[in-house]
MIVO-843107 format. One line per field, with one value per residue (C-alpha): residue in one letter; x, y, z. Coordinates in Angstrom, 1 decimal, always signed. Each point is the difference from the previous one (the first is absolute). Layout:
BEGIN
aa <- A:...
X <- X:...
Y <- Y:...
Z <- Z:...
//
This chain:
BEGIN
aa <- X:X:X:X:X:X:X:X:X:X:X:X:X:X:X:X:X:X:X:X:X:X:X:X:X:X:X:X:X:X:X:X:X:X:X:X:X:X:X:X:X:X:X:X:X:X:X:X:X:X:X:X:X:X:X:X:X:X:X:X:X:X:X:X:X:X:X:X:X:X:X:X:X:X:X:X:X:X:X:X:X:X:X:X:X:X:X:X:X:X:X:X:X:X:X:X:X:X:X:X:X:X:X:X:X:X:X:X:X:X:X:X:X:X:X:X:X:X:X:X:X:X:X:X:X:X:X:X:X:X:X:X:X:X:X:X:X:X:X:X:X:X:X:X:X:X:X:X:X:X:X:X:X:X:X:X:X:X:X:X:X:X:X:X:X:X:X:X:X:X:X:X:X:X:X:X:X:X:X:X:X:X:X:X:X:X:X:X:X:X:X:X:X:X:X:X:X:X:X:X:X:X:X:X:X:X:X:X:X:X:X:X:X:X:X:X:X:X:X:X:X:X:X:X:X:X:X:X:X:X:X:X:X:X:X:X:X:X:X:X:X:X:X:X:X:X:X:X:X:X:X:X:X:X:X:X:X:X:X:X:X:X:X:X:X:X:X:X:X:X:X:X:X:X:X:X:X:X:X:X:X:X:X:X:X:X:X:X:X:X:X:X:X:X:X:X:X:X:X:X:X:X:X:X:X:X:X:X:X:X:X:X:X:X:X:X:X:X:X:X:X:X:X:X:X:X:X:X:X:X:X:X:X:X:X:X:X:X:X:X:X:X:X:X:X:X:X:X:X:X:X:X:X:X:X:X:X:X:X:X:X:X:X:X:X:X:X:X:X:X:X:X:X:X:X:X:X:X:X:X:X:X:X:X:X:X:X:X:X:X:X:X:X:X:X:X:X:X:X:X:X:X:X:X:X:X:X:X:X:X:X:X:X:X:X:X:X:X:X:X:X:X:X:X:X:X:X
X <- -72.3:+3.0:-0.4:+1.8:-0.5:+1.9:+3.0:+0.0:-0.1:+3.2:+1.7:-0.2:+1.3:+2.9:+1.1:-0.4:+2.4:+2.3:+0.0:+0.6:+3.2:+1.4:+0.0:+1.8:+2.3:+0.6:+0.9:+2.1:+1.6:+0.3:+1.6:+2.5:+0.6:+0.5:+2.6:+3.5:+2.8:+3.0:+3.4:+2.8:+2.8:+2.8:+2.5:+0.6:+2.5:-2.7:+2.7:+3.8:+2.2:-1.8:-3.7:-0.9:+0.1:-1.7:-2.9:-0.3:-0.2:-2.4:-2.3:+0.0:-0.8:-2.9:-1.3:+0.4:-1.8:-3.1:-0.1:+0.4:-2.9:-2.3:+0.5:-1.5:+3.8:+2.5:-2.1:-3.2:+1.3:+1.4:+3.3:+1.7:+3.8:+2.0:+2.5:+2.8:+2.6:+3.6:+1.5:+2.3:+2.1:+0.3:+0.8:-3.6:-1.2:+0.5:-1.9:-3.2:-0.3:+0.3:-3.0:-1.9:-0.2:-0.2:-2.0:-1.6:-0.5:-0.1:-0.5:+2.6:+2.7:+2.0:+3.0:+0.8:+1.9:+3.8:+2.7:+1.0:-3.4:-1.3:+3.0:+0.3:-3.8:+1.1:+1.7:-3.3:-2.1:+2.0:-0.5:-3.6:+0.0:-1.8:-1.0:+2.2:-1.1:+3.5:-0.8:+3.3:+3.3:+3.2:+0.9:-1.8:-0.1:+3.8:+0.9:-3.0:-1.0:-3.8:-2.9:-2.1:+1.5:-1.0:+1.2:-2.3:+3.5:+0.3:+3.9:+0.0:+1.4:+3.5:-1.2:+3.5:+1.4:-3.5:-0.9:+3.3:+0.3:-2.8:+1.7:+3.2:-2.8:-0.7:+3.3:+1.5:-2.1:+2.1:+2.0:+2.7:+0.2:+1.3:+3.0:+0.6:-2.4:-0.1:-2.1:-0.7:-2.5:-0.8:+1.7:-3.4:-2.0:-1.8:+2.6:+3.0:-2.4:-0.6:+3.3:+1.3:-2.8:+1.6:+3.4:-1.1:-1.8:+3.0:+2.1:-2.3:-0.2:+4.1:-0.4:+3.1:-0.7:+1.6:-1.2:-1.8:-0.3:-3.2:-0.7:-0.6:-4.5:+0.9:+1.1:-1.6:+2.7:+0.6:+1.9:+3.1:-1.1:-1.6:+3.4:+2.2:-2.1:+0.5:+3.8:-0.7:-1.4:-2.4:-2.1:-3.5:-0.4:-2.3:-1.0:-1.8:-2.1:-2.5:-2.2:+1.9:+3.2:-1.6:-1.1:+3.8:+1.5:-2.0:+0.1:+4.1:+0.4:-1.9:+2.7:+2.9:-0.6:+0.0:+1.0:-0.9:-1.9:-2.5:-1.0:-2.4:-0.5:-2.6:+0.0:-2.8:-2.3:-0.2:-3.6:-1.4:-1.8:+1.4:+3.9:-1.7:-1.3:+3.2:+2.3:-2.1:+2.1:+3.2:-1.7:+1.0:+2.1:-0.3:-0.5:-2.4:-1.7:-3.3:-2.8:-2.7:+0.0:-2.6:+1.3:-1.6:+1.7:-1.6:-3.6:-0.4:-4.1:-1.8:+2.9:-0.6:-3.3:+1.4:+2.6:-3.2:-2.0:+3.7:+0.7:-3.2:+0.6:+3.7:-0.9:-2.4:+1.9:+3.4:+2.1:+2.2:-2.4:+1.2:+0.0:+2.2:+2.7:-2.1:-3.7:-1.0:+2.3:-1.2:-3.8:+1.6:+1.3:-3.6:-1.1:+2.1:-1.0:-3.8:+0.3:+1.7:-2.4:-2.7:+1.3:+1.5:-3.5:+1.6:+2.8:+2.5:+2.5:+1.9:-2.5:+0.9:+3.4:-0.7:-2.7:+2.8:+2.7:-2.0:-2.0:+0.9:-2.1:-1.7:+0.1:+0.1:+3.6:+0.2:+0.0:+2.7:+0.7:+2.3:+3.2:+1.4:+1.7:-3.7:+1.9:-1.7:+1.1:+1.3:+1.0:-1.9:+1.4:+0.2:+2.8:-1.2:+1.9:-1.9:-0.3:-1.7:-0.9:-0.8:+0.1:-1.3:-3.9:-0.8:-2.6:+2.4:+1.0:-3.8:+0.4:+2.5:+3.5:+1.6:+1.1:+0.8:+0.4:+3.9:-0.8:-1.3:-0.3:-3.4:-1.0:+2.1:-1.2:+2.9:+3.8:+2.2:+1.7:+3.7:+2.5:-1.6:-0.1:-0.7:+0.0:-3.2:-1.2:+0.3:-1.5
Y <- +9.3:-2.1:-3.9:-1.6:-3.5:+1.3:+1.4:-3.5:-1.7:+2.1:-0.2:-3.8:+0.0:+2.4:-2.5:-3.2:+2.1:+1.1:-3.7:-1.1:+2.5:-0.9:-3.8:+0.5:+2.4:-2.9:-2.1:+2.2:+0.6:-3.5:-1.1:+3.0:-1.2:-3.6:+1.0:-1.1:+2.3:+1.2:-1.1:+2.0:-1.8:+1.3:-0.1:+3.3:+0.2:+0.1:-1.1:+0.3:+3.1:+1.7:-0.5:+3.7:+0.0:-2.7:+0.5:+3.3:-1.0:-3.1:+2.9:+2.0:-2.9:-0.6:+3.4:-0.6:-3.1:+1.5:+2.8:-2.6:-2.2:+3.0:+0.7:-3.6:-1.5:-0.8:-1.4:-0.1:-2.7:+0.8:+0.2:-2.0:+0.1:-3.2:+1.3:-1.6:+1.2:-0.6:+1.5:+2.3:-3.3:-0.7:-3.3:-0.6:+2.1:-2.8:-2.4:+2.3:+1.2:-3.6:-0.9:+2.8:-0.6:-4.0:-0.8:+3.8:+0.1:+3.2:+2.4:+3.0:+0.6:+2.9:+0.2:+0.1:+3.1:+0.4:-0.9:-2.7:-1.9:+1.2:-2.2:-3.3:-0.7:+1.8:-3.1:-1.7:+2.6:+0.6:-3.8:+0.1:+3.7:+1.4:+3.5:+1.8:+3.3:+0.5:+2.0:+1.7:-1.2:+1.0:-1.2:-3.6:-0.5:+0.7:-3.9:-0.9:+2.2:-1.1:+1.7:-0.4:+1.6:+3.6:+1.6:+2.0:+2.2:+3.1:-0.6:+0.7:-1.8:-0.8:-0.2:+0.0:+2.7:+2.2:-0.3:+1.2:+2.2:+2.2:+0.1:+1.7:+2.1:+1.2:+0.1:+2.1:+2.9:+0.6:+3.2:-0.1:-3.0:-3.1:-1.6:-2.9:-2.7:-3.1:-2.9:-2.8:-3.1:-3.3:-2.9:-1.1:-0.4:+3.5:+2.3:-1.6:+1.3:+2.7:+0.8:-1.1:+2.4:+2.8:-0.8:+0.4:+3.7:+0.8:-0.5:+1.8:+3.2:+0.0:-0.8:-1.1:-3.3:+0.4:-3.2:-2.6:-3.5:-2.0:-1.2:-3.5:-0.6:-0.5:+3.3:+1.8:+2.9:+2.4:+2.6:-1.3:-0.3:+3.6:+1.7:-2.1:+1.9:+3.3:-0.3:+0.1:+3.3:-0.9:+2.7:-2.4:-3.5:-2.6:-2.6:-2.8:-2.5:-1.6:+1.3:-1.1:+1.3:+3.1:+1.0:-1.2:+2.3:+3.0:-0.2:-0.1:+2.7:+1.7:-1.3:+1.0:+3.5:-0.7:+2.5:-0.1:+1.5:-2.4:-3.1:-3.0:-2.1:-2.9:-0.9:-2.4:+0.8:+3.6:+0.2:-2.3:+1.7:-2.5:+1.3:+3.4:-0.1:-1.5:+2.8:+2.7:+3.2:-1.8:-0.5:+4.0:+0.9:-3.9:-0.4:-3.1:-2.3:+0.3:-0.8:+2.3:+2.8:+2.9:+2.5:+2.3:-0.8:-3.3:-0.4:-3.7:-0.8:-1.5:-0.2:+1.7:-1.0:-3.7:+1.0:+1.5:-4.0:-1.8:+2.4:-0.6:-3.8:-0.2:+1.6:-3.1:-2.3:+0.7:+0.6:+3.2:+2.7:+2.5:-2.9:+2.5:-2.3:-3.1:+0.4:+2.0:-2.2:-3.1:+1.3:+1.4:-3.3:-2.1:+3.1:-0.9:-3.7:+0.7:+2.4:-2.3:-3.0:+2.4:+1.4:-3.5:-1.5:-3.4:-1.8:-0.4:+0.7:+0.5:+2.8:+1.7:+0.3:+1.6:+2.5:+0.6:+1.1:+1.8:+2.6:+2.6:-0.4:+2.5:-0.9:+1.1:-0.1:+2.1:-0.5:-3.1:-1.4:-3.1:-0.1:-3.0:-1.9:+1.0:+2.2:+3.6:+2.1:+2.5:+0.6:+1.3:-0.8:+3.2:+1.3:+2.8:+1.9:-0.5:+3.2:+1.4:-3.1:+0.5:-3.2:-3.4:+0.9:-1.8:+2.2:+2.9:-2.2:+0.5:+3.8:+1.7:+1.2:-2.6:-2.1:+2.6:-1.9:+1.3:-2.8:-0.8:+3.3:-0.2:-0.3:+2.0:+2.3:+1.4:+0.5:-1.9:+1.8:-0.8:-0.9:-2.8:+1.0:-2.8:+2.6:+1.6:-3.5:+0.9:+3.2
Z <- -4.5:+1.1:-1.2:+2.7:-1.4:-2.9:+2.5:+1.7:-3.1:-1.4:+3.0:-0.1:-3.6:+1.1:+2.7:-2.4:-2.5:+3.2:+0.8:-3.1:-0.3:+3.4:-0.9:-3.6:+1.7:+3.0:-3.2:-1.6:+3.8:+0.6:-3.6:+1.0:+2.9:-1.8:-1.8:+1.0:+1.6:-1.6:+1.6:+1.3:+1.4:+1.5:+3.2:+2.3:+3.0:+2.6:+2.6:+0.3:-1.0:-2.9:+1.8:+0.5:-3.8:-0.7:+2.5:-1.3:-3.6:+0.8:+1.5:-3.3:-1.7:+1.5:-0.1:-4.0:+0.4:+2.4:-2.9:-3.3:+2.1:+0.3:-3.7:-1.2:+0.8:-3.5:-3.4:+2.1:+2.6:+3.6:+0.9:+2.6:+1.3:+0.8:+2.0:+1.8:+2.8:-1.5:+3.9:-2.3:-0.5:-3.9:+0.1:+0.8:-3.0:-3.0:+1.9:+0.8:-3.5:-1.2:+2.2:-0.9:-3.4:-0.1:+3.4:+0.4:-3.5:-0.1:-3.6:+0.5:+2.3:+1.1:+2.2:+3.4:+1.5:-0.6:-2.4:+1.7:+0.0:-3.5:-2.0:+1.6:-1.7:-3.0:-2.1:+0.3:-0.7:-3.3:-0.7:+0.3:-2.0:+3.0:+0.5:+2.6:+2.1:+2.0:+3.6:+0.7:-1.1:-1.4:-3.4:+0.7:-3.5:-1.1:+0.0:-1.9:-2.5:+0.1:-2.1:+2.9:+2.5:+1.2:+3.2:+1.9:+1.4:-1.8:-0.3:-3.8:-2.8:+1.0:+3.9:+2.1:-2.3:-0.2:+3.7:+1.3:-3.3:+1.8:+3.1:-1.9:-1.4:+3.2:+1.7:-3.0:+1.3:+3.0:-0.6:-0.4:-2.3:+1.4:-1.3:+2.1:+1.2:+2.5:-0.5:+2.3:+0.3:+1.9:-2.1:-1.4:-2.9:-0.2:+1.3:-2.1:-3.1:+1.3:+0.3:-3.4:-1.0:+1.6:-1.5:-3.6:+1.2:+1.9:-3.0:-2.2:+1.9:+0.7:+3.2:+2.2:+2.2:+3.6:+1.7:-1.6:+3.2:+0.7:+3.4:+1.5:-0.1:+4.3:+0.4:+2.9:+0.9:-3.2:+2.2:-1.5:-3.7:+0.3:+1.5:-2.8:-2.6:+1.7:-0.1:-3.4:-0.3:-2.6:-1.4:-0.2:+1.7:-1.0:+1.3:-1.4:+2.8:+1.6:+2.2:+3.4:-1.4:-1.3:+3.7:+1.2:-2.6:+0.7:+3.5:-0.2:-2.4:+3.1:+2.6:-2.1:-0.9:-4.2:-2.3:-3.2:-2.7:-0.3:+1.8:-0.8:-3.1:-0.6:+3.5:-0.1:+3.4:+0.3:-1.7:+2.5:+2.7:+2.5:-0.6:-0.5:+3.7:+1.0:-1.5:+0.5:-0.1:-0.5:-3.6:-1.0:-2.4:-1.3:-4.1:+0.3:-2.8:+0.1:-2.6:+0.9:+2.6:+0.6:-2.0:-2.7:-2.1:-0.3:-1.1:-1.1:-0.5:+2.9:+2.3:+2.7:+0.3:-0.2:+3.2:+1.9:-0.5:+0.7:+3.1:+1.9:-0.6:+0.5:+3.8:+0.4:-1.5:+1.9:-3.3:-1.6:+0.7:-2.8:-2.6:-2.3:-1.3:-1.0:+0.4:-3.0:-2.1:+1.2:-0.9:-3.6:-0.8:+0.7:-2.1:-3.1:+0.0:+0.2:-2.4:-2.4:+0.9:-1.0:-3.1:-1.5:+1.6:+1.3:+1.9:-3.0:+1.6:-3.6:-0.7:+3.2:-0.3:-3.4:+1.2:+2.7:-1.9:-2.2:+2.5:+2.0:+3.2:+2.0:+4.1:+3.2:-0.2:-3.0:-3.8:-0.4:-3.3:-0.1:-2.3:-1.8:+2.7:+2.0:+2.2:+0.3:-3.3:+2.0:+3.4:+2.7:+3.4:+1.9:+2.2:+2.6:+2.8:+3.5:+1.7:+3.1:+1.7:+3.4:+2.5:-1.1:-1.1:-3.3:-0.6:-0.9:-2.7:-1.9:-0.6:-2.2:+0.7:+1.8:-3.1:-2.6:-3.5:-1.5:-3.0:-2.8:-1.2:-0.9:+3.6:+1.5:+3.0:+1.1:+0.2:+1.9:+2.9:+0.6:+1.8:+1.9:+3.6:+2.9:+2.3:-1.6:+1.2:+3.5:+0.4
//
């Protein structure tokens, strides 16, 4: 016969032990709760020219965070960012990092978006013997040597000379073998590396330089610049730019007709999906920079998973909606500094640079391992031939076959078709 004083009486046990659980668990939540967040400072071009960028690498960020959070956060405390808007202007940059770390008082930093604003903070960083996660930036560390420096680019260990070193790589393909080359840039910072880059490959491979100018920053009509090459008759042009200038040099190679072999270089803009819309077909026949494209030839862990989150959120948030040039590496590089704040277990931000320089880490942006200057140990930029793009839909851009990878070898997905015809542009 069922005792149903006994059921009642275990039944009120169960709930005093239930009770009893829930209220040492609340404890244990609350203590948790207690404990105080981890710091990250840092600045990111949320306004002004580089913008796109930065709002599109402040939104992987934060899908990094929402995932590190949901984990249990870094060392069992929560992570927070302190972020600031520098307005692309790096005169700004020195005095936001300085606040962060003495009024903000934050525990780790990492760098804003850009060569230009990742090395004004860069003397004080090396003062204080700061660890230093660099988002994008040619050769930031050339003028100081610092141990705790590692760039986030996959330029490579000599960057200017590796990145354009892979764009020879490619352009070498074209049959029959060039012999005479043109180079141009905007008189800046980033192209007047790239270009002494390109010297030391051009003289490697034998190469004969036919024109070798820069351009006033103001320029707006490259007509002229683009018809001075042609009476050249250079076998492969490259051009080294920023993104406004990369539009106005493709667009005139268009208007004039050029003939050449090959044409493009590390024309800074062509991976955005912004300038991608813009082009649209005039993009064909182009051999772009790029550092990640849907090819498959490229399988790097947890990627394209990570572009299906960052897409659906770029859409509401209003930002790059392929995210393939930044996004993945701005998650990678919140990857390598949790891993090492896990590994080292603390803030010493001695023992991070160590654990650093010492692993080769495995991300969404690939396995990167840092080499002694903490540039990548190899390069890994890629430089693909757009093909087959029909009118200005982004989407295209998501499938395979429109940016055929030529270089590094190891990714390659296809040969590069040549002469470089504007008029396949048009058709």
């Amino acid at each position: 016969m069922i005792n149903i004083k006994k059921i009642r009486q275990s039944g009120v046990q169960f709930l005093l032990v239930l009770a009893s659980l829930t209220a040492m668990l609340g404890v244990s939540s609350v203590f948790a709760q207690s404990k105080p967040p981890i710091k990250i400072g840092f600045t990111m071009p949320l306004t002004g020219g580089l913008a796109g960028n930065g709002k599109a690498a402040l939104l992987a960020m934060n899908i990094w965070k929402d995932d590190i959070n949901a984990k249990g956060g870094l060392l069992g405390r929560p992570v927070d960012f302190v972020y600031y808007d520098d307005q692309t202007n790096p005169s700004l940059v020195l005095g936001l990092y300085t606040k962060l770390l003495e009024s903000d008082k934050v525990d780790l930093i990492v760098s804003s978006y850009g060569t230009n604003m990742q090395v004004p903070p860069l003397p004080m960083v090396m003062q204080r013997k700061l660890y230093y996660l660099c988002l994008f930036g040619l050769n930031s560390n050339a003028n100081f040597g610092y141990n705790g420096y590692f760039q986030m680019q996959p330029n490579g260990p000599d960057p200017a000379v590796d990145n354009t070193g892979t764009f020879f790589e490619a352009a070498m393909q074209a049959s029959p073998r060039p012999k005479t080359v043109a180079i141009v840039g905007g008189d800046a910072e980033y192209p007047a590396m790239a270009m002494e880059g390109a010297r030391t490959n051009i003289q490697r491979l034998g190469l004969k330089i036919v024109y070798d100018k820069t351009y006033a920053p103001s320029t707006t009509d490259y007509a002229p610049i683009m018809r001075a090459i042609q009476a050249t008759k250079p076998d492969i042009v490259m051009v080294a730019s920023y993104p406004p200038d990369s539009v106005g040099m493709i667009r005139a190679a268009n208007e004039v007709g050029l003939k050449a072999q090959v044409f493009g270089g590390p024309m800074i803009g062509t991976a955005y999906a912004s300038v991608k819309k813009q082009l649209g077909p005039l993009l064909n026949g182009v051999v772009g920079f790029e550092e990640y494209v849907p090819e498959p030839t490229i399988k790097f862990g947890g990627v394209e998973k990570f572009l299906e989150r960052y897409q659906v959120a770029a859409v509401k948030e209003g930002v790059d909606p392929l995210g393939f040039y930044i996004p993945p590496f701005a998650y990678a590089m919140m990857q390598i500094l949790s891993e090492a704040v896990e590994k080292t277990q603390g803030l010493d931000h001695q023992k991070l640079i160590a654990y650093t320089h010492a692993t080769t880490f495995k991300t969404y942006a690939g396995d990167i391992k840092f080499g002694a200057n903490g540039e990548w140990a190899y390069p890994r930029s890629l430089y693909v031939q757009y093909r087959n793009i029909e009118g200005n839909d982004t989407d295209q851009f998501k499938k395979a076959g429109k940016q055929i990878i030529l270089a590094p070898a190891q990714f390659k997905s296809g040969n590069i078709i040549s002469p470089y015809d504007p008029a396949a542009s048009k058709k």
